[in-house]
C-alpha positions in Angstrom: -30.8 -29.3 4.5 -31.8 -31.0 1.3 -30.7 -34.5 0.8 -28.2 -33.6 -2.2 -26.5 -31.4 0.7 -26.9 -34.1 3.0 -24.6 -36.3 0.5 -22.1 -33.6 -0.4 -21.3 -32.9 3.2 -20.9 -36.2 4.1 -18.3 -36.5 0.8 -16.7 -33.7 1.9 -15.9 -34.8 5.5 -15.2 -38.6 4.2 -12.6 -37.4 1.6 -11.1 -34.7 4.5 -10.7 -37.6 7.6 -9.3 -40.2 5.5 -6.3 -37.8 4.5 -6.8 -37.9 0.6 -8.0 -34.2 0.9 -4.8 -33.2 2.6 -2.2 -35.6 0.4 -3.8 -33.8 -2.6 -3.7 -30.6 -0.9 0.4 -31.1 -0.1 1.1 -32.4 -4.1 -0.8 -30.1 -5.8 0.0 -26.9 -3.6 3.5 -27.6 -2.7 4.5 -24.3 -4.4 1.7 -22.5 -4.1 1.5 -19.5 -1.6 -1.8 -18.8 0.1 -2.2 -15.5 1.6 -5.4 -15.0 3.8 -7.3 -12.6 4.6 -9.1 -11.4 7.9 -10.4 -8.1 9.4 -11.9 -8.1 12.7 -12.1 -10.8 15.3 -14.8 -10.8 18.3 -16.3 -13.0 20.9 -19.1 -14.8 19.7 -22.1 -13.6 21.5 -20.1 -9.9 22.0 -22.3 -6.6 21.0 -19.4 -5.7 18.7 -19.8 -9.2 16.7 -23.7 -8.0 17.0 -22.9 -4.5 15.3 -20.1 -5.8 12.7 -20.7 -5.9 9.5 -20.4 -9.4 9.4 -18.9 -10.5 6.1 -15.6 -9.2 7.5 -15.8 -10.3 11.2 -14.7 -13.8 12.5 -15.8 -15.3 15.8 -12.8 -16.2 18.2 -13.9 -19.4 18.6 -13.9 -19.7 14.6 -10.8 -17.9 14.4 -8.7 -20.5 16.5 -10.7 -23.1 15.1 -9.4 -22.1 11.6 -5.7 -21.5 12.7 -5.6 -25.2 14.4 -7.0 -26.2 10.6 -3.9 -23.8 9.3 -1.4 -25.2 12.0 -2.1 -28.8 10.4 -2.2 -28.3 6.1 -0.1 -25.5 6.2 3.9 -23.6 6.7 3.5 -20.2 8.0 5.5 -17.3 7.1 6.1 -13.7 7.9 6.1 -11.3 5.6 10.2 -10.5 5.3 9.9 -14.9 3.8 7.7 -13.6 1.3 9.9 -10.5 0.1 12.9 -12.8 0.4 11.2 -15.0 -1.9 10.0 -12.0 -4.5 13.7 -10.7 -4.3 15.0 -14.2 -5.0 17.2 -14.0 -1.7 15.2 -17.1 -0.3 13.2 -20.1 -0.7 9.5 -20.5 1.2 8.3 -23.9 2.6 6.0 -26.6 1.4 2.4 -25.3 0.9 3.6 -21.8 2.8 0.6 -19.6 4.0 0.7 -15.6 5.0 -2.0 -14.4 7.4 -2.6 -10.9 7.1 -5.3 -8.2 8.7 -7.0 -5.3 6.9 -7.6 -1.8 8.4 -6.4 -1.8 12.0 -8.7 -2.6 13.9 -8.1 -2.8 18.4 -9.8 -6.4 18.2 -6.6 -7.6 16.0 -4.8 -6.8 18.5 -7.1 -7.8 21.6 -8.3 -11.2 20.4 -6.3 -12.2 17.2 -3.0 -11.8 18.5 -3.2 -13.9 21.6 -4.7 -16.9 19.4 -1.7 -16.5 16.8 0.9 -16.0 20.2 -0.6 -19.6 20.9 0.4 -21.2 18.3 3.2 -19.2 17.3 2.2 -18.3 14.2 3.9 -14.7 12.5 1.2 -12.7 10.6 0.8 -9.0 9.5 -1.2 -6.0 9.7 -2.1 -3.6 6.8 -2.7 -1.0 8.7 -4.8 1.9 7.2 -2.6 4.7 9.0 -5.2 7.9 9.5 -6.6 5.9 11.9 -3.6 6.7 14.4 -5.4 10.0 14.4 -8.8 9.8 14.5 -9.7 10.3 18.1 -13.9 9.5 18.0 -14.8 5.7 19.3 -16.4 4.5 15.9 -14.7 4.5 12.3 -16.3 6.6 10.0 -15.6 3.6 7.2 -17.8 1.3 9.7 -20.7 3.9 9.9 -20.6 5.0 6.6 -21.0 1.0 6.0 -23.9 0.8 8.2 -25.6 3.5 6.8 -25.4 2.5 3.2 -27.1 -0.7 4.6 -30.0 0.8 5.0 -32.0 2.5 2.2 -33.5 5.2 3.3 -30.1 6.6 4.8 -27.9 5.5 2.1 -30.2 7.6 -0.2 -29.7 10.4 2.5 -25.9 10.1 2.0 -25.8 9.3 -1.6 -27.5 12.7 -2.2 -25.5 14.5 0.6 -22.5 13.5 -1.6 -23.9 14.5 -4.8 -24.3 10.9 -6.1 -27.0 9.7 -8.1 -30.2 7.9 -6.1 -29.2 5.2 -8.6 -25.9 5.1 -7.6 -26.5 1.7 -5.3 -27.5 0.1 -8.4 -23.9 -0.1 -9.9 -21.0 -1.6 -9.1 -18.4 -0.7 -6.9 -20.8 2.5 -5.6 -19.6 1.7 -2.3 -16.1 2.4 -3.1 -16.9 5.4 -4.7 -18.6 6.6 -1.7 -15.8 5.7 0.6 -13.4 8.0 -2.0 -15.5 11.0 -1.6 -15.9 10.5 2.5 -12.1 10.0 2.8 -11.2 12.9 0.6 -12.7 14.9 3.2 -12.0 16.4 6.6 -12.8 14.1 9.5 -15.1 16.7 10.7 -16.9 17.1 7.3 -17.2 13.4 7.1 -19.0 12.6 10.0 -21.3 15.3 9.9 -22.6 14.0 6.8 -22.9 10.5 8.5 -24.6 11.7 10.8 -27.1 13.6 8.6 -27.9 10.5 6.9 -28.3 8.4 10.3 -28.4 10.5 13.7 -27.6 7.7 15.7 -25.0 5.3 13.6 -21.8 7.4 15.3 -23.1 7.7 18.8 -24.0 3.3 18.5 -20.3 2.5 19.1 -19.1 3.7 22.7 -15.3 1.7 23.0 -12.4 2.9 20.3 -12.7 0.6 17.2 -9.2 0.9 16.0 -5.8 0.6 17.0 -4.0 3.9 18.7 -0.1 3.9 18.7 -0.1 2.0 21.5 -1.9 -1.1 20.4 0.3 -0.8 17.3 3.3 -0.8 19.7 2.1 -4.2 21.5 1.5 -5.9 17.9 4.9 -4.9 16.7 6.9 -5.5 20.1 5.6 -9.1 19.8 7.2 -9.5 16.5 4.5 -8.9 14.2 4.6 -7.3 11.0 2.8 -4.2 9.9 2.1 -2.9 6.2 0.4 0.1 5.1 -3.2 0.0 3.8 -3.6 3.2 2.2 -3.9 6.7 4.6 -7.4 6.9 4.7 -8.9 3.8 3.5 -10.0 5.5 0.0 -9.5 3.3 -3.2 -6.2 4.6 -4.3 -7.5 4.5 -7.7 -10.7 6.7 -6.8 -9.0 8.9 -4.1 -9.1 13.0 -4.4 -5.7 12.7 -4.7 -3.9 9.6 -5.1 -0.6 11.0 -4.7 -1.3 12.5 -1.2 -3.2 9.2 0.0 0.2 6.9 -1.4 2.6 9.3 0.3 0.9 10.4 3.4 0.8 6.1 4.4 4.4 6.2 3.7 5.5 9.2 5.5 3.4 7.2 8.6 4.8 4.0 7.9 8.4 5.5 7.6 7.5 7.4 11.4 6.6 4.5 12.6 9.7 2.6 11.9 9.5 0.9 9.0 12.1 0.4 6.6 10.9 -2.6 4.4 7.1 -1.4 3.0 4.4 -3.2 2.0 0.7 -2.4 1.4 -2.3 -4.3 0.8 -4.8 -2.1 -2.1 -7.6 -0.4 -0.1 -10.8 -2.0 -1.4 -9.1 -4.1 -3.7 -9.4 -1.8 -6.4 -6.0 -1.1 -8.5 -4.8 0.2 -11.9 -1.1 0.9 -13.5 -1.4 4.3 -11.8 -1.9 3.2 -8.4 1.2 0.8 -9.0 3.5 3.5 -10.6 2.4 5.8 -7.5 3.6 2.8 -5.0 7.2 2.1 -7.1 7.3 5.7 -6.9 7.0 5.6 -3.1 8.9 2.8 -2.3 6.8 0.1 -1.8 8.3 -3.0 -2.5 5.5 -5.9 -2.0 1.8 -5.2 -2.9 -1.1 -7.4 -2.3 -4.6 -7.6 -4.1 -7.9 -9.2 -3.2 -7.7 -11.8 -6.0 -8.9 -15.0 -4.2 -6.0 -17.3 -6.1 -2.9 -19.2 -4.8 0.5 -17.3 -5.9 3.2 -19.7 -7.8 5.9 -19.1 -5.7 8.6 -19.3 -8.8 6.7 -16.4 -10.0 6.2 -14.3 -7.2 9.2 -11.9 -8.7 6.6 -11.0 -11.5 3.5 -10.7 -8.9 5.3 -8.3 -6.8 2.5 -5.5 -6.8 -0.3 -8.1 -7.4 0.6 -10.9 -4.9 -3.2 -12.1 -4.6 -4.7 -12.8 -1.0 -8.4 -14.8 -0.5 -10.5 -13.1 2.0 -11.9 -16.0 4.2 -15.5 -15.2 5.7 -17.3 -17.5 8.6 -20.1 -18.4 6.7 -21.9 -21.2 5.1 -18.8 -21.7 2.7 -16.9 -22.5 5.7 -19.0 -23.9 8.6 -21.1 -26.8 9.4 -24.2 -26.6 11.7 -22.9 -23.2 13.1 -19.4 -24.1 13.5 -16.0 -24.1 11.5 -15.9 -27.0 9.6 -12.6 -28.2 8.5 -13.8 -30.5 5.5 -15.5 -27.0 3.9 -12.0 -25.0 4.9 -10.2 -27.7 3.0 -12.8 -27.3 0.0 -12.6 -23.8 -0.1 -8.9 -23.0 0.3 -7.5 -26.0 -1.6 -9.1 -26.2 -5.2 -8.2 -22.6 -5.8 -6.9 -21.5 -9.2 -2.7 -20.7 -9.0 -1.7 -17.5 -10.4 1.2 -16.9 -12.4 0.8 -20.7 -13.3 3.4 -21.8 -16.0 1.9 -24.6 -18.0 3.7 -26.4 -20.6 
């Protein structure tokens, strides 16, 4: 570590243990509503942590770490606070935080929900709801992901799908290739996988994601679920948009659920993808916009209530380790959308 490191880390963790970090943190976010983001959860050391792609994937350790940090800076709510709040029926805390989960995957449920049963802490799972069906042990998404990782079989799939051997060069390829692999057959899907990479399918041996009755265990514990799209395909980019809006519903609705709620697969948006959702009856949509949400405008962020995906990396942990002077850094300072200045 470079001495200019050396100094800002030792900054960091003077400001954080004295308390200024956290009196600044309670004035300046007092009405601000942080939403965060997390996918998987694993044992550090696991084979699964091994395998995930790791952006997306917290360690447990890290991941309790991180709640005790949440526990102490932060008001937790569920997600019927946050729709009281957008419906103006209600008001949220001082410096209120939503957790929240993308995709359904089983370790949410295996390892994530004991740590948040802890602590009692509410959160909720935007569940992406074809994967209720899928019966093979490994997500296509997480192959598909793995192969793209590796150049010689992304170009394998990229041509398989018809996309230009230039494709990886532009932005947002990798949700275009997740469109055209969810617009198809699950059959259809992996055998083009597994074209591109023999093995990638046959890597995973234990179910990735949730069946009905890991869902069941989540919600009978009182936590919330949302809809994530049917297939995981960009709404915006799907086949057909209309089927991938309504067929999440129409699961959602089976399931129970009478208040929806939906996270945007990928992150990606447009007007169409919200008129699709009014249409359907969703009533609280979330983005991937890494801001804080005014909470006195969260009536006018209703489909664009913005979340900030959190990642265990070297933004967020010192010498291998959560850190809670970089968490503080990283969450507090962010910009506040749907700010009204004078």
């Amino acid at each position: 570590m470079s001495i200019a490191s050396t100094i800002k880390d030792t900054a960091r963790t003077v400001l954080y243990r004295s308390g200024l970090l956290g009196a600044w943190h309670r004035h300046r976010n007092q009405h601000a509503l942080t939403a965060l983001m997390f996918h998987r959860v694993l044992p550090a050391g696991s084979h699964a942590l091994a395998q995930s792609e790791r952006e997306f994937a917290f360690s447990l350790e890290g991941f309790g770490r991180t709640l005790d940090f949440v526990t102490r800076h932060y008001n937790v709510v569920s997600l019927a606070q946050v729709k009281a709040a957008i419906d103006g029926k209600g008001q949220l805390p001082a410096c209120p935080m939503l957790i929240t989960f993308d995709d359904g995957w089983r370790d949410t449920v295996e390892y994530a929900m004991p740590e948040l049963k802890k602590r009692g802490l509410p959160a909720l799972l935007f569940l992406a709801t074809e994967v209720l069906d899928l019966k093979q042990p490994r997500w296509w998404q997480d192959a598909a992901v793995a192969v793209l990782a590796n150049p010689q079989t992304a170009r394998k799939l990229l041509q398989a799908l018809g996309m230009p051997a230039d494709a990886s060069t532009q932005p947002g390829y990798s949700q275009q290739v997740a469109a055209k692999l969810a617009g198809m057959p699950e059959a259809q899907r992996r055998q083009l996988i597994q074209q591109a990479d023999p093995r990638v399918l046959q890597e995973i041996a234990d179910r990735q994601m949730v069946s009905a009755d890991d869902l069941r265990q989540w919600t009978d514990n009182g936590f919330d679920l949302g809809g994530h799209g049917h297939s995981h395909s960009p709404i915006a980019y799907a086949r057909d948009p209309r089927v991938e809006v309504f067929d999440c519903r129409s699961h959602l609705r089976a399931l129970g659920l009478e208040d929806l709620s939906l996270s945007y697969p990928h992150g990606v948006k447009n007007d169409s993808s919200r008129e699709l959702l009014t249409e359907a009856g969703f009533e609280v949509v979330f983005d991937s916009n890494p801001c804080l949400a005014n909470v006195t405008n969260l009536p006018q962020l209703r489909f664009d209530v913005p979340r900030i995906h959190l990642p265990e990396n070297g933004w967020t942990t010192r010498n291998g380790r959560i850190d809670f002077a970089r968490l503080a850094m990283f969450l507090f300072f962010r910009p506040v959308q749907g700010l009204v200045r004078a």
